[in-house]
VOFI-542944 format. One line per field, with one value per residue (C-alpha): residue number from 1; residue in one letter; x negated, y, z negated. Coordinates in steps of 0.2 Angstrom, whole numbers. Layout:
BEGIN
resi (NUM/...) $
resn (a/...) $
xx (X/...) $
yy (Y/...) $
zz (Z/...) $
END
This chain:
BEGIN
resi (1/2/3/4/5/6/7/8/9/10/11/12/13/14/15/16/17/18/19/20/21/22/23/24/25/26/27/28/29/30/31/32/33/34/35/36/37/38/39/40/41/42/43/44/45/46/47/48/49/50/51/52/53/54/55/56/57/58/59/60/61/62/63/64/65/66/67/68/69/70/71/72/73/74/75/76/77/78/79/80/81/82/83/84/85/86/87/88/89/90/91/92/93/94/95/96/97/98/99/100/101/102/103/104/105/106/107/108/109/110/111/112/113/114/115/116/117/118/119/120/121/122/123/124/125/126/127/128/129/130/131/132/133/134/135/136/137/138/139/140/141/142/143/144/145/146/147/148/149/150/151/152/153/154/155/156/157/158/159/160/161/162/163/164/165/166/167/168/169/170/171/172/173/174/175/176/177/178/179/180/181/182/183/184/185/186/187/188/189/190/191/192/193/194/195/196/197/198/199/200/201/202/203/204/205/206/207/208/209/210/211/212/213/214/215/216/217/218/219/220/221/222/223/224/225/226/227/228/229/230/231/232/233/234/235/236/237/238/239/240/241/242/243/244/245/246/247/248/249/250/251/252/253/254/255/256/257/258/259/260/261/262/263/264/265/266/267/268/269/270/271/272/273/274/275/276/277/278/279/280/281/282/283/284/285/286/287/288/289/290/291/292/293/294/295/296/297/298/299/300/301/302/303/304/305/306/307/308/309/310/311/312/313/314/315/316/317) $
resn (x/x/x/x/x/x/x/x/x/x/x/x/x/x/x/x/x/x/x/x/x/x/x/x/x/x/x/x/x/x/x/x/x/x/x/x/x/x/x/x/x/x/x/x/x/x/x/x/x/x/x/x/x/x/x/x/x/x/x/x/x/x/x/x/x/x/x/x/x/x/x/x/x/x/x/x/x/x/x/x/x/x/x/x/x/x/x/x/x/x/x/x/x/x/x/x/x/x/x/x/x/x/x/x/x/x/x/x/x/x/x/x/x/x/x/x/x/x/x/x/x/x/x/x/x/x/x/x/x/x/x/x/x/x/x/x/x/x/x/x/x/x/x/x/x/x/x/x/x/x/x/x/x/x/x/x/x/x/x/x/x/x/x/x/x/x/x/x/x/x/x/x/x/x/x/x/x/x/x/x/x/x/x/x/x/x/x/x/x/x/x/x/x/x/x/x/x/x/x/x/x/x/x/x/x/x/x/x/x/x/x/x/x/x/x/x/x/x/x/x/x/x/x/x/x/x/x/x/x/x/x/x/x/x/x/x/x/x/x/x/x/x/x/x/x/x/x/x/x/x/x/x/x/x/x/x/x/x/x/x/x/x/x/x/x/x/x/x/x/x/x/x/x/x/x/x/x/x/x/x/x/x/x/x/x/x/x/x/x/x/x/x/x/x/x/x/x/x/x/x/x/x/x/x/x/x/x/x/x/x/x/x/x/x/x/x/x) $
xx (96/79/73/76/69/53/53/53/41/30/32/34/14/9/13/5/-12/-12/-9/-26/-36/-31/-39/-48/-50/-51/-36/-31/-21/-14/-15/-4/-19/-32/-48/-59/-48/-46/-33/-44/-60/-50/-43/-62/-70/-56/-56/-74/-74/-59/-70/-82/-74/-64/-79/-69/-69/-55/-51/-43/-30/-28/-10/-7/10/26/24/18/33/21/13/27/36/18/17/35/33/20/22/23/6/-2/-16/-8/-6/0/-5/10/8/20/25/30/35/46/52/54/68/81/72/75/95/91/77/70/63/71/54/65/68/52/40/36/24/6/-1/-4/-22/-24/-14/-17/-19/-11/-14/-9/-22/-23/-31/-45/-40/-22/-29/-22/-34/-22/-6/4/-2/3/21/21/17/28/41/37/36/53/59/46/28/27/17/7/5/-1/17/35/42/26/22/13/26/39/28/30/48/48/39/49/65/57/50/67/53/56/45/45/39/27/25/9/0/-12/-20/-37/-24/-16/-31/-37/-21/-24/-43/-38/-23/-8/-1/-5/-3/-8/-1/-13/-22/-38/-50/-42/-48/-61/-76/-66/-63/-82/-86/-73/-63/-48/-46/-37/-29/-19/-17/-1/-7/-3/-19/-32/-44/-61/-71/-62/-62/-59/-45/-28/-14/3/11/0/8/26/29/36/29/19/18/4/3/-1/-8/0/-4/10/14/28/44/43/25/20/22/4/-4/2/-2/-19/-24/-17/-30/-43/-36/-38/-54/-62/-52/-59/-77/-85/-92/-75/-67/-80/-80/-61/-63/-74/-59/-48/-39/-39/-38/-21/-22/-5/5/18/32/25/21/38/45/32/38/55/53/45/61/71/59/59/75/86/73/72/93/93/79/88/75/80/69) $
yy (-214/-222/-223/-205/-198/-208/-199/-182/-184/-190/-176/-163/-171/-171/-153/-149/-157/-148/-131/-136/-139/-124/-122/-136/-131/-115/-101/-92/-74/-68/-48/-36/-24/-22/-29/-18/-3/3/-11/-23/-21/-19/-38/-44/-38/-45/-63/-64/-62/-73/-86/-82/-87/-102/-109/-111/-97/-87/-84/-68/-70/-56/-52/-35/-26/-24/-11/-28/-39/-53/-55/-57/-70/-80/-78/-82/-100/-108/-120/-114/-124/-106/-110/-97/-80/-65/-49/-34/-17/-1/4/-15/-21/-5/3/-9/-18/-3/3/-15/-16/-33/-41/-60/-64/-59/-51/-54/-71/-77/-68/-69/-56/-60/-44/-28/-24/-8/9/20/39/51/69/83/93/108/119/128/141/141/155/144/136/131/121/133/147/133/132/155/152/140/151/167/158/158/140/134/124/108/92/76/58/43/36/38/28/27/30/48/52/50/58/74/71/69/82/93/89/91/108/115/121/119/105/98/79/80/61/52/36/34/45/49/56/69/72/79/91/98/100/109/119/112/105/116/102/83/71/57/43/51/38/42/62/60/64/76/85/83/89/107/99/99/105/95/104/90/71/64/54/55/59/67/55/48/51/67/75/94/90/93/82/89/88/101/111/100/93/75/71/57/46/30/16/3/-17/-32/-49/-61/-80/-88/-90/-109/-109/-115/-103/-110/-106/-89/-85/-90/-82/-66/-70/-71/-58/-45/-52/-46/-29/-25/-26/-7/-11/-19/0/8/3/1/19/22/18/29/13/12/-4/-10/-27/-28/-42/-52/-45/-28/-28/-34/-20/-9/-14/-11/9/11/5/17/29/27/21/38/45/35/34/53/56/42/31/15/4) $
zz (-70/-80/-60/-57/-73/-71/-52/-58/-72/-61/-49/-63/-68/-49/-49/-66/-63/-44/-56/-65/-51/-41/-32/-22/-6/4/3/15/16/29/33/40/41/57/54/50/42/24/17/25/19/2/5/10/-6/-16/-8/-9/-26/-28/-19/-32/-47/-36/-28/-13/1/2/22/28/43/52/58/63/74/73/57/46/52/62/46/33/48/47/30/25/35/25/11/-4/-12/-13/-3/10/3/8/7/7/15/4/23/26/10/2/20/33/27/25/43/52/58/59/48/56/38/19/12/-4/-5/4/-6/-25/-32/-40/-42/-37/-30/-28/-26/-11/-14/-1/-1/8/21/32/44/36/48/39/26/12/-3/-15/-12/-21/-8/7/-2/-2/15/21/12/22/37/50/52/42/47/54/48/56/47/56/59/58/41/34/17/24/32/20/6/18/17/-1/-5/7/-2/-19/-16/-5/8/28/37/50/55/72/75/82/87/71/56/70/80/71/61/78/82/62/66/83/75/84/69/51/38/37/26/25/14/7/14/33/32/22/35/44/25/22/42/35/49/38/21/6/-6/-18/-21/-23/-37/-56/-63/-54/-42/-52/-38/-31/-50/-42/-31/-39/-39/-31/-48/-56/-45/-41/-59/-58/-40/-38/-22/-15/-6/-11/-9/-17/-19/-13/-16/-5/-16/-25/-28/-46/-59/-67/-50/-46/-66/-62/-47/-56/-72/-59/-49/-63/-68/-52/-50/-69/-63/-61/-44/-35/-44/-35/-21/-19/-23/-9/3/-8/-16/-33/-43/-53/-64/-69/-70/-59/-69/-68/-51/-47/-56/-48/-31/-35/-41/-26/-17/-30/-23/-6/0/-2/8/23/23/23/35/45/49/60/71) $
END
């Protein structure tokens, strides 16, 4: 018994002094995001300032397909020593597991949170040709209009899709979903006018809103944008509606509680800084330094959210 004792003490210390000199060689996380897009220049400019503060570079691995699913299976694999970390999607983390009959990894039970990066605003758009400039003159419109209008987002069961769905179901109004291959694409047909309304992340329309390609008339946000301080939000107009995606920071489940409550110190230590704010803005993220409790309870009124949703739209994959 004295034996055994003596044995976990000296693990429990093992454990406690790796805590303190967390971390001592370079962290990796691994992505569910395509290099290069919104999310992942978001990650980039976070890890490098992590690697700042940490003195050890802080590696993004790339795993994109499957709607997030390869990199949540790399993810959920690794030792939980939190030198791999993992980086959670809205659309992966929130909707893929009631979308996925048959799930190969418990995002649940692998996954423990460390906080939330940023929040993701989503807006709604449409064809200047539309003759609509406020979104309560789209709502007369779709009103008025036989069978209602029809809507684009960049893919099925994402969070721009369902925030159509959602705001269809809030309002009463009749939409319908047009599906297609990625935001370039149905930013195109609202451009050309074979689809009237776009639900979409602001940073994806953004040059074809500032080209009069398209035009946005609310955010889905709470408060009205920082950098887009003229465009209303859909709740001015829809009260209680508010919808993002969103960027979390992940730890896989048994890593050290002093490890995962330092990378979220240093976490928001870097998303407090004006210049990471503003350029997170930039790619229409918007910095949250909230705690791993709050960012678990965050996660799970998204679920409250979104779940009904995608059961009554009847999402499966």
């Amino acid at each position: 018994m004295r034996l055994a004792f003596i044995v976990a003490a000296g693990v429990l210390a093992t454990v406690s002094a790796q805590a303190q000199e967390y971390p001592s060689r370079p962290v990796q996380v691994i992505s569910p995001a395509a290099a290069g897009n919104s999310p992942d220049v978001a990650m980039r400019l976070i890890a490098d300032r992590l690697g700042g503060i940490w003195k050890q570079q802080v590696v993004i691995l790339n795993r994109p397909g499957a709607g997030g699913l390869i990199a949540a299976q790399a993810a959920a694999g690794v030792a939980p020593d939190g030198y791999t970390l993992y980086m959670a999607q809205a659309s992966t983390y929130t909707v893929l597991p009631i979308t996925q009959e048959k799930m190969p990894v418990d995002l649940h039970k692998s996954f423990v949170p460390i906080g939330l990066i940023a929040t993701q605003a989503i807006g709604v758009s449409v064809n200047p040709k539309l003759g609509v400039n406020s979104l309560a003159e789209l709502m007369e419109l779709i009103k008025k209009t036989p069978g209602g209008l029809q809507f684009g987002a960049s893919n099925r069961g994402g969070i721009s899709h369902l925030t159509g769905e959602l705001f269809a179901r809030k309002t009463g109004l009749q939409l319908s979903f047009i599906s297609a291959q990625g935001a370039s694409t149905t930013i195109s047909d609202v451009a050309a006018g074979r689809i009237p309304i776009i639900f979409e992340g602001i940073s994806a329309i953004a040059g074809a809103a500032q080209g009069g390609l398209i035009k946005p008339l609310a955010v889905g946000s709470q408060k009205r944008l920082p950098n887009y301080p003229d465009l209303p939000t859909i709740n001015e107009t829809v009260p209680g509606f508010a919808t993002q995606g969103w960027l979390a920071l992940m730890a896989p489940t048994g890593t050290d509680e002093k490890i995962i409550q330092k990378i979220n110190a240093d976490l928001k230590t870097v998303l407090a800084e004006k210049e990471v704010q503003d350029k997170l803005a930039v790619l229409g993220s918007y910095a949250q330094p909230i705690s791993p409790a709050e960012t678990a309870a965050f996660i799970k009124s998204e679920e409250d959210l979104w779940w009904p949703i995608v059961k009554e739209v009847g999402i499966i994959r």
